[in-house]
C-alpha positions, 0 to 999 in steps of 0.5 A, a space after each residue: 216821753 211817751 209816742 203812738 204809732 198807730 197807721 190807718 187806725 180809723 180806716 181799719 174801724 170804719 171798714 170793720 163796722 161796714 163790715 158788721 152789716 156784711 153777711 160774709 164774715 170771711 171779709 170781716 176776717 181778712 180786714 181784721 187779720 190784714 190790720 192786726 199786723 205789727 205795723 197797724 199796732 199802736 205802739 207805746 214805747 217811753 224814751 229812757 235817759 242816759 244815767 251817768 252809770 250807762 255813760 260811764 259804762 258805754 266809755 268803759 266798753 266801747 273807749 276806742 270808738 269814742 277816742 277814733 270817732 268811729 261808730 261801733 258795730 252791732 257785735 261790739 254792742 252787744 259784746 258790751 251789753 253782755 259785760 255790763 248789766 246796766 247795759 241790759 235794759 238797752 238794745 245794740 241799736 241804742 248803744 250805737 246812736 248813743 256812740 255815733 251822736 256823742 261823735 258827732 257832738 265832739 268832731 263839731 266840738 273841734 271845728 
C-alpha cells in the first residue's frame, strides 16, 4: 500500500512561480529552503507484511512480552533485531506496535 505525505505542496509551487517574476532571488531561496525541509518532502513508504518467519522470530525473541501482555521496550527491540537477521528490514518501533497489537488482540480474546 503505498501513501504520500506531502504538506502545502501546491502552496510551495504557487508562492515559487510569484516568486520567478520577483527581481530578489534571496525570496525565491528562502521559499525554496523554508519548503525543502523533511516535513514538505513527499514520502513514499510501502506497508510491509508480516511473514510467518518474522512472527516466528519476533515469539522466539520477545516470548516473555507476549506471555505478560507487556509491550517491549526500545532496547529489548532492537536487541532482538540485532540476533535475528529476518528482523533486520524492521525499525524498534514496528516491532513494538506489532508487540503491543498482538496484545491487545489476545487480552479481547480472554473477555
Amino acid at each position: 500500500m503505498l501513501t504520500s505525505l506531502y504538506m502545502d505542496d501546491l502552496m510551495m509551487e504557487h508562492c515559487v512561480k510569484e516568486c520567478e517574476d520577483c527581481e530578489d532571488a534571496i525570496i525565491r531561496v528562502l521559499l525554496e529552503a523554508m519548503f525543502d525541509c523533511e516535513r514538505y518532502v513527499k514520502i513514499n513508504s510501502t506497508a510491509l507484511p508480516w511473514t510467518t518467519e518474522d512472527i516466528k522470530a519476533v515469539e522466539r525473541r520477545l516470548h516473555k512480552f507476549l506471555q505478560l501482555l507487556k509491550t517491549a521496550g526500545k532496547k529489548d527491540c532492537e536487541e532482538a533485531t540485532s540476533k535475528e537477521k529476518v528482523l533486520n528490514n524492521r525499525s524498534w518501533e514496528k516491532i513494538q506496535h506489532y508487540i503491543r497489537n498482538r496484545n491487545i488482540k489476545l487480552s479481547s480474546a480472554f473477555k
